[in-house]
C-alpha positions as CSV (number, residue, x, y, z in Angstrom):
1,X,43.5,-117.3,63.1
2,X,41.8,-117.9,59.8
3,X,38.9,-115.8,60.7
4,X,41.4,-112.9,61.4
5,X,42.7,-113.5,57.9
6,X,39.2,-113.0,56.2
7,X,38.4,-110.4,58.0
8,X,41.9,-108.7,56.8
9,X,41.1,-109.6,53.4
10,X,37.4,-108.6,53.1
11,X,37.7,-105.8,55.7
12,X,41.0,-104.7,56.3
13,X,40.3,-101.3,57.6
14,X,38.1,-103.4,60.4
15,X,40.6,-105.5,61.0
16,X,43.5,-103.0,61.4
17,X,41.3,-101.5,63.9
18,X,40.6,-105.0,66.0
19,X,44.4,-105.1,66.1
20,X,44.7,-101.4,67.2
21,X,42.1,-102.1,70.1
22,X,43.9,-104.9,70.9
23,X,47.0,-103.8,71.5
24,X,45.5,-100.8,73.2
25,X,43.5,-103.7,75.5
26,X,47.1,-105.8,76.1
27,X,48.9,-102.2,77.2
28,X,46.5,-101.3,79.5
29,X,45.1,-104.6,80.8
30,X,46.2,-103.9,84.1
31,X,44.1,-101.3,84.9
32,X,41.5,-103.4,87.3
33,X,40.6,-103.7,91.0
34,X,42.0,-101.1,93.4
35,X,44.3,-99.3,90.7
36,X,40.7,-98.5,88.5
37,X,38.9,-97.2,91.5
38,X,41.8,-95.2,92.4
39,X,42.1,-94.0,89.4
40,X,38.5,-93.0,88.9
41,X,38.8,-91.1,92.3
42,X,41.8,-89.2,90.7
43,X,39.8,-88.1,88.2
44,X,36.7,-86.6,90.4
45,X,39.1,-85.1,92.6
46,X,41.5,-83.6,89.8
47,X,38.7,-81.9,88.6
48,X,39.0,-79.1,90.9
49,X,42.4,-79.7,92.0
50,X,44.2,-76.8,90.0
51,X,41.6,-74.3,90.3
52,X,42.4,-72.5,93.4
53,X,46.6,-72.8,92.3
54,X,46.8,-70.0,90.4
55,X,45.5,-67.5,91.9
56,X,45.9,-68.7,96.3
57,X,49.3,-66.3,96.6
58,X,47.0,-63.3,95.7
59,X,43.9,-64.7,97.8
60,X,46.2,-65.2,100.7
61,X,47.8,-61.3,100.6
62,X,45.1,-59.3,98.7
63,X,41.8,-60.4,99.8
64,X,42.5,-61.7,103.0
65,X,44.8,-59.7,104.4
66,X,47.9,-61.7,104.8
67,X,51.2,-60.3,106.2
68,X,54.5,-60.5,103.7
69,X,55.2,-64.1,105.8
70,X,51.9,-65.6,105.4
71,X,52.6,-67.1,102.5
72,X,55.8,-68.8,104.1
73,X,54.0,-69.8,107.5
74,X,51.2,-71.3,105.7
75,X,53.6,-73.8,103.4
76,X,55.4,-74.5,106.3
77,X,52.5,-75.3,108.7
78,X,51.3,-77.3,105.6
79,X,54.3,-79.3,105.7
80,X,55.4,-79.7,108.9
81,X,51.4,-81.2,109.6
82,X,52.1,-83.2,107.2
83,X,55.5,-85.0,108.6
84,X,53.8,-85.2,111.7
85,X,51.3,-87.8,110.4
86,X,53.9,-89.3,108.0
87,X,55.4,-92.0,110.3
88,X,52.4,-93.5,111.7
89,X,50.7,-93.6,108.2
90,X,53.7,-95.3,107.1
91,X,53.6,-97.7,109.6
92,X,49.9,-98.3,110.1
93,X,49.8,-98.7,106.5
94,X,51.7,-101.9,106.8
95,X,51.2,-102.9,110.0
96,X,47.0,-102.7,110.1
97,X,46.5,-102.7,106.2
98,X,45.5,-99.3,103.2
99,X,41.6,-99.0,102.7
100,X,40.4,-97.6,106.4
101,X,42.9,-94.9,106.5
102,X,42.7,-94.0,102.8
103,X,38.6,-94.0,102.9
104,X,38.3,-92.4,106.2
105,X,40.7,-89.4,105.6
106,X,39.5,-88.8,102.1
107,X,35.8,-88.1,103.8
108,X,37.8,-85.7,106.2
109,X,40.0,-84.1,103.8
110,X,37.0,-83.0,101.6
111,X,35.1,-81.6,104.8
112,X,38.5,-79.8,105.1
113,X,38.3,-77.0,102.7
114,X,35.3,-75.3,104.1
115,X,37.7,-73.6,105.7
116,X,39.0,-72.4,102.9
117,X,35.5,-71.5,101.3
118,X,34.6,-69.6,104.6
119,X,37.5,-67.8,105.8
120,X,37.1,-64.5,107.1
121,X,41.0,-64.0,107.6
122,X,44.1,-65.7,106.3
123,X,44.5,-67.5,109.9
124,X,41.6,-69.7,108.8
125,X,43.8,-70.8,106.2
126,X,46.4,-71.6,108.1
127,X,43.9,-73.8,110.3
128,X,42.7,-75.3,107.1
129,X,45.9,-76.3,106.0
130,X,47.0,-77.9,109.0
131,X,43.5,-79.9,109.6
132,X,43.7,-80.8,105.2
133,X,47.2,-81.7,105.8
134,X,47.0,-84.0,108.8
135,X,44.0,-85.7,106.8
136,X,47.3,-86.8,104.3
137,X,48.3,-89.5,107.1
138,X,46.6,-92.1,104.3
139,X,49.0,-91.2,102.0
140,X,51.8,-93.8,102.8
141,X,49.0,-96.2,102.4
142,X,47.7,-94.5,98.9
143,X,51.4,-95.0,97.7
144,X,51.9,-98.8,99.1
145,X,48.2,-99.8,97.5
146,X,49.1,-98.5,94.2
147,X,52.4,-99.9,94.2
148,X,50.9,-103.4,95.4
149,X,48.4,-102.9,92.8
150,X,50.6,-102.9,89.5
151,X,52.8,-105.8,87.8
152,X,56.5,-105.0,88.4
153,X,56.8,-104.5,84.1
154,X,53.7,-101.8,84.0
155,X,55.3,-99.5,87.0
156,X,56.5,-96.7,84.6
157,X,53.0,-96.7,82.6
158,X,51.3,-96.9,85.7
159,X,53.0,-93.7,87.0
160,X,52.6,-92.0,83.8
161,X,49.1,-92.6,83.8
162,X,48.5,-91.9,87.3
163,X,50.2,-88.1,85.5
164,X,47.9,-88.3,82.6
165,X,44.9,-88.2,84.7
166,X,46.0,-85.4,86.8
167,X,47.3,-83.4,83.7
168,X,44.1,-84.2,81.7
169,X,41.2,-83.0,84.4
170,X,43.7,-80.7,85.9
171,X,43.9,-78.8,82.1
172,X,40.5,-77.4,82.9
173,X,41.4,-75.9,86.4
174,X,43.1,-72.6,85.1
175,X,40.7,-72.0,82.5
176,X,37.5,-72.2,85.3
177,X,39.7,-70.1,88.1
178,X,40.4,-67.3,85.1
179,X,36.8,-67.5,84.1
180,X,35.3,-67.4,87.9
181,X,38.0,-64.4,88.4
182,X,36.8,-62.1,85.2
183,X,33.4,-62.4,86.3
184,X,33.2,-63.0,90.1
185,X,36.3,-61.5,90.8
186,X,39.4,-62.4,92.8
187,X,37.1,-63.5,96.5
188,X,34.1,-64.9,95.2
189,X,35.8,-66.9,92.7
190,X,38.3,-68.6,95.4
191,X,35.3,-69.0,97.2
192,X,33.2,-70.9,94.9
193,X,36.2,-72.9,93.6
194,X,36.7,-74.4,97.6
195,X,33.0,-75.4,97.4
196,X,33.1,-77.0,94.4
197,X,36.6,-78.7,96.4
198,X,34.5,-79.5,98.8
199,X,31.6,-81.6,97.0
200,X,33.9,-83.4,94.0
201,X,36.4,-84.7,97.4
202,X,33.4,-86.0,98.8
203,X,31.8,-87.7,96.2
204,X,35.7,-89.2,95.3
205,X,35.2,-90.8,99.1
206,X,32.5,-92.6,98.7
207,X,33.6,-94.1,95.0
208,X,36.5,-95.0,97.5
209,X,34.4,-97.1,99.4
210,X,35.0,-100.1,96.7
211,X,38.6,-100.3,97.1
212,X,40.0,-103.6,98.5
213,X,42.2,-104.4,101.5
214,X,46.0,-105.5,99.8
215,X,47.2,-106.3,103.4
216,X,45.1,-108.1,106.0
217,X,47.0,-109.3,109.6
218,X,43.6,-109.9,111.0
219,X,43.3,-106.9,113.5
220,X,41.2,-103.4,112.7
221,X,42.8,-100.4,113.5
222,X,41.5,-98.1,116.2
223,X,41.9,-94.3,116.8
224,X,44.1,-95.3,119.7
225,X,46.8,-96.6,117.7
226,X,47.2,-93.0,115.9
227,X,48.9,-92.0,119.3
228,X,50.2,-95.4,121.1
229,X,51.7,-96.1,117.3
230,X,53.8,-93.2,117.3
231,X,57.0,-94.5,118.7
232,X,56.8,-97.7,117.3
233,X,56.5,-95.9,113.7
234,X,59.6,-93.9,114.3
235,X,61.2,-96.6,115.0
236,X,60.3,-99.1,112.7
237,X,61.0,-96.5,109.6
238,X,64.3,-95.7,111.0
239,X,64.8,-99.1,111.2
240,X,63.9,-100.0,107.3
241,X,67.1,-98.5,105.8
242,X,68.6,-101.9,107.1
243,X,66.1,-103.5,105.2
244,X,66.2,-102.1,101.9
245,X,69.1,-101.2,99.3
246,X,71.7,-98.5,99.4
247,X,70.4,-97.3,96.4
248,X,67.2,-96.3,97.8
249,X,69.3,-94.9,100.5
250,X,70.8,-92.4,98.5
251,X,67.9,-92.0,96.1
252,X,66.0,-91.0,98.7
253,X,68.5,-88.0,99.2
254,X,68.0,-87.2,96.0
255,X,64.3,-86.5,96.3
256,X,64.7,-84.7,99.3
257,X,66.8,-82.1,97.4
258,X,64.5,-82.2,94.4
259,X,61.6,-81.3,97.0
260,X,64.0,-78.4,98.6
261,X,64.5,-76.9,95.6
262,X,61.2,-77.3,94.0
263,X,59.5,-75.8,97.1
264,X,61.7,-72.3,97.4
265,X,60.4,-71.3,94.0
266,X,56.7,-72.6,94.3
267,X,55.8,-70.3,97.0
268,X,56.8,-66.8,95.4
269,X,56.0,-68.1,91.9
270,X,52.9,-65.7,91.3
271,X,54.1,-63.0,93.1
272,X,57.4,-62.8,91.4
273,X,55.6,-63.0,88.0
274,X,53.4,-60.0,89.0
275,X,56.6,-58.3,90.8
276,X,59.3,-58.8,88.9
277,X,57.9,-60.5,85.2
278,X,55.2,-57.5,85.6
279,X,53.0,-60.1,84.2
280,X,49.6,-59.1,85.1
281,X,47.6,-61.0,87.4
282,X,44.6,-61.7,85.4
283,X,46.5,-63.2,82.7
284,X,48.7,-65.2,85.6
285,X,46.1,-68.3,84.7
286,X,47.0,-68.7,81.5
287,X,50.5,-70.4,82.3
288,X,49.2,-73.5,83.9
289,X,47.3,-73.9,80.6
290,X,50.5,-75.5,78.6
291,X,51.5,-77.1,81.5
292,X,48.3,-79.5,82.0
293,X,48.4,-80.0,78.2
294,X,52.4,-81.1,78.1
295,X,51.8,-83.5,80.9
296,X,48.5,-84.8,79.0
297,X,50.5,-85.6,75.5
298,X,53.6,-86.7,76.8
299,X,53.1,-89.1,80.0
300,X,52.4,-92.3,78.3
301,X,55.4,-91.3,76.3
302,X,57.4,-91.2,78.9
303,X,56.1,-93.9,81.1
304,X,56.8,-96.5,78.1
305,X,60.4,-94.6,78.2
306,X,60.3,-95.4,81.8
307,X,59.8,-99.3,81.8
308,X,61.5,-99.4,78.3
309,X,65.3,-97.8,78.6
310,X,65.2,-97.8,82.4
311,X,64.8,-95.2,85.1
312,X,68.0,-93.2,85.4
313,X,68.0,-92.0,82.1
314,X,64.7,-90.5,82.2
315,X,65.6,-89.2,86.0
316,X,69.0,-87.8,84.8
317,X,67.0,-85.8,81.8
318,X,64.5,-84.9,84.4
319,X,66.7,-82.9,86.1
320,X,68.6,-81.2,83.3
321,X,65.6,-80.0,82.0
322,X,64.3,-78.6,85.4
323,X,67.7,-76.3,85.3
324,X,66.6,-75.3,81.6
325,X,63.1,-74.5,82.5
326,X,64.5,-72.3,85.9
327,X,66.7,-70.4,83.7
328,X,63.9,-69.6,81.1
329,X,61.3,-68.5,84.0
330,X,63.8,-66.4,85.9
331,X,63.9,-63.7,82.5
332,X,60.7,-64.8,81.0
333,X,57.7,-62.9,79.6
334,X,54.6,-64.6,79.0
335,X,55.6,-66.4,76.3
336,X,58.4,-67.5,77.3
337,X,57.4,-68.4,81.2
338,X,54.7,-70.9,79.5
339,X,57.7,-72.1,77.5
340,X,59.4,-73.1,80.5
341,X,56.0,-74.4,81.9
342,X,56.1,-76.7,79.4
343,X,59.9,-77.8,80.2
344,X,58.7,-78.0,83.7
345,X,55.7,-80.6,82.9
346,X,58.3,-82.8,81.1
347,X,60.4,-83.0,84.0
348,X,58.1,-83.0,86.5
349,X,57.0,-86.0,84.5
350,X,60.5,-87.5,83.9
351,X,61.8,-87.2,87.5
352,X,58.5,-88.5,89.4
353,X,58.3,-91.7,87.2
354,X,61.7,-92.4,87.3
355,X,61.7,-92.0,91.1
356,X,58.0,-93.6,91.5
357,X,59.3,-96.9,89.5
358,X,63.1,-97.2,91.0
359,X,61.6,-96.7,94.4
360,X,59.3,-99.3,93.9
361,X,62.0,-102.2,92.1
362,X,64.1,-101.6,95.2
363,X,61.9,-102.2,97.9
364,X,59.3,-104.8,98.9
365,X,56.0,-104.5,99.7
366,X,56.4,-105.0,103.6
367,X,58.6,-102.1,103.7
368,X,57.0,-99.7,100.8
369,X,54.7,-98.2,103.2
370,X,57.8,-97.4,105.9
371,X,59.8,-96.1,103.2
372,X,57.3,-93.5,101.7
373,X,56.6,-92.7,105.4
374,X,60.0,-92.0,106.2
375,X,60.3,-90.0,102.7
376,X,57.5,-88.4,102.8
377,X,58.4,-87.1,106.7
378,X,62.0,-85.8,105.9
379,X,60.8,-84.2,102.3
380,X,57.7,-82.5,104.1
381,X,60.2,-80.8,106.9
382,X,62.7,-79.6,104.1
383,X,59.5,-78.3,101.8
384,X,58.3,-76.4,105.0
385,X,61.7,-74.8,105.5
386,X,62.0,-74.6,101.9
387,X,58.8,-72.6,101.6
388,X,59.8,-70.0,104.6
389,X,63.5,-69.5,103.2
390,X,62.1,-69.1,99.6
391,X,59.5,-66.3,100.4
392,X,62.2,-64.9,103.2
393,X,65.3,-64.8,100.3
394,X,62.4,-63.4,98.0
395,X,61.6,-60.3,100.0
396,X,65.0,-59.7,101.1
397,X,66.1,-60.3,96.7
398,X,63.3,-57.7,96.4
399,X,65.2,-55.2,98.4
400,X,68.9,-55.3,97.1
401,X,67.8,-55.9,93.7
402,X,68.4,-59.7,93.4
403,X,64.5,-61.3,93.5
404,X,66.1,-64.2,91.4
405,X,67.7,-66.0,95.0
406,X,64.6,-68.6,94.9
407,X,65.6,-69.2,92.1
408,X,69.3,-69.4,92.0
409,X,69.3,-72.0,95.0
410,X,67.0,-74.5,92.6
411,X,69.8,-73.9,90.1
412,X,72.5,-74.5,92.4
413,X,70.9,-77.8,93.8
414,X,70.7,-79.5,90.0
415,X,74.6,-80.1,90.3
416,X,74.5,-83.0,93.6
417,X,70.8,-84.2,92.9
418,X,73.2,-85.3,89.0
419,X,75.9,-86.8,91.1
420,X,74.4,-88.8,93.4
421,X,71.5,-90.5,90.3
422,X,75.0,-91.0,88.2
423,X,77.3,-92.1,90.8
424,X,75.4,-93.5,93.9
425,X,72.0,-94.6,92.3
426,X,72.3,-98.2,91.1
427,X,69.2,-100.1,89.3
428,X,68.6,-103.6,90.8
429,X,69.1,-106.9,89.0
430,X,65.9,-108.2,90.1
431,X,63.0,-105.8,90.3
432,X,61.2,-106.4,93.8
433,X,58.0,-108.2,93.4
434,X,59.0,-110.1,90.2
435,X,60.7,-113.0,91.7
436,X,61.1,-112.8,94.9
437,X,60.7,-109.5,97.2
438,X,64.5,-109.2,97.6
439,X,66.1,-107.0,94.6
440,X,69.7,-107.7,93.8
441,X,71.4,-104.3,92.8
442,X,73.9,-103.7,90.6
443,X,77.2,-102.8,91.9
């Protein structure tokens, strides 16, 4: 103590800065072990994660050929592969333990998008959508390791900075895809952006290799129990809403109608832009731009929000500002549509925290990979169908004059996804994992 008051008095610029640093150090002391090498992976991956976003609508239907569906049937094969692995990565996830299945798929997942690099046709696509998405069977067990990984009190900031990594190396994405486009042009750029997919993913699997086993019964899995699992998943996750509180119950119906809505306007995004907005496709890149910055300056923001005032708060802002940000796109130039890209960062940033952190108080670990196995199945079904119906009601808009019907059912959505977090959604006495692994809710 009486060294820190000399070095105040003789240096007090110095010693503002130690107490800077270490409150800096006390915040984010919990970033060790399995959550740093995750989050290092993150940030190889993330690298190249947004490059091929902007511009895949146009790759899909002007270089390779797609029909005015493709872009429907390719989300919903995306999804519905993705529900297919979600219960037995849910329950193998608990049942036989996290690092194999996240290690193995990642080293599969990053093989995966040569088919996107080599694709002579748009049905190569498709196949490399469905082989990259049944590769996602680890993430139930991605979900459960982070959430074993941070103290019950560091949930929110541990979510916000899992979106402050994906915002910051994400910024660059655009910029690369629009460079690569002006001087490769619209193939060869999508090409080269799937290799470079290809080697960052890999190199993100083998820094995986250091992660640590959080569960351990004492039996490796096999390849059989992929298939002799199944049933026994399906059970077992239907099973878990016994388990766990209504709340989560009815939380969980929230997200599913967050995913619905989200997914409708996702797919026709670009094309209604070009279409409708008449913005021009080479300057389509340039939107994604404030949106990786907003989620970059604002997610430790709101993940101290998230831990400090609660989680429905933020969730109920969350989804107001989602309605705002629809309404803004919907008539928007290209000022204003990277307005309401900005809007769309806070509450993507807002709604995911919230739900991240009041998923995790209100269920234990034994259950958490079940429960993100069972979300993760219904909200990949409702995303597929989401995806078909939004590209279906846009090309049907497109002919009587109404392309806005994506848009409108995202709109119409906000109203129960309010009711249900205000009326329904109840925050637990006793955050699972800080006493015991039963949380009390609030009635």
């Amino acid at each position: 103590m009486s060294r820190f008051i000399s070095a105040w008095v003789l240096f007090p610029e110095k010693a503002y800065l130690m107490g800077r640093f270490g409150f800096l150090r006390r915040e984010f002391s919990f970033i060790t072990g399995n959550y740093r090498v995750l989050v290092i992976s993150w940030i190889i991956m993330d690298l190249a994660m947004e490059m091929p976003n902007p511009n895949f609508q146009y790759y899909i239907r002007d270089v390779l050929g797609g029909p005015p569906m493709a872009l429907g049937i390719i989300g919903f094969a995306n999804f519905l592969a993705m529900a297919a692995v979600a219960f037995p990565g849910g329950y193998l996830a608990d049942k036989y333990g996290r690092r194999w299945l996240i290690t193995t798929m990642t080293f599969a997942m990053s093989l995966s998008f040569l088919f996107f690099a080599l694709a002579p046709t748009w049905h190569f696509i498709l196949l490399g959508v469905i082989v990259n998405s049944l590769c996602l069977i680890y993430q139930p067990a991605l979900f459960a390791m982070v959430q074993d990984s941070l103290p019950p009190e560091r949930r929110g900031m541990g979510s916000s900075i899992i979106q402050l990594i994906h915002g910051t190396f994400n910024t660059p994405g655009p910029i690369v895809a629009g460079f690569l486009l002006l001087h490769l042009g619209m193939e060869w750029s999508m090409r080269v952006i799937y290799l470079l997919m290809t080697v960052l993913f890999f190199i993100a699997a083998v820094w995986r290799l250091r992660l640590k086993e959080t569960v351990t019964n004492g039996e490796p899995i096999r390849f059989s129990y992929f298939i002799s699992s199944y049933p026994k998943a399906v059970k077992e996750s239907f099973k878990v809403w016994r388990a766990v509180p209504r709340s989560m119950f009815w939380l969980f119906v929230t997200q599913i109608l967050v995913m619905f809505g989200m997914s409708v306007t996702q797919v026709i995004n670009a094309l209604y832009a070009r279409d409708v907005l008449l913005i021009p496709m080479s300057q389509w890149w340039m939107v994604f731009i404030p949106l990786m910055l907003t989620m970059v300056v604002v997610s430790i923001p709101i993940g101290l929000m998230v831990d400090k005032v609660g989680r429905k708060i933020p969730l109920v802002l969350g989804l107001g500002t989602i309605a705002g940000a629809t309404l803004i796109f919907v008539t928007g130039t290209l000022v204003t549509v990277m307005v309401s890209m900005v809007m769309f960062g806070i509450a993507q940033l807002l709604v995911m925290s919230a739900l991240w952190a009041l998923s995790t108080d209100l269920v234990g670990s034994s259950n958490r990979g079940k429960v993100n196995g069972f979300t993760n199945f219904v909200g990949y079904i409702v995303m597929g169908f989401g995806m078909l119906i939004g590209e279906f009601l846009f090309i049907e808009g497109l002919q009587i004059g109404v392309p806005q019907l994506p848009f409108l059912v995202t709109l119409v959505l906000i109203v129960p996804e309010l009711l249900l977090v205000l009326l329904l959604v109840h925050e637990p006495k006793k955050r699972a994992g800080m006493i015991d692994e039963s949380p009390l809710e609030v009635s």
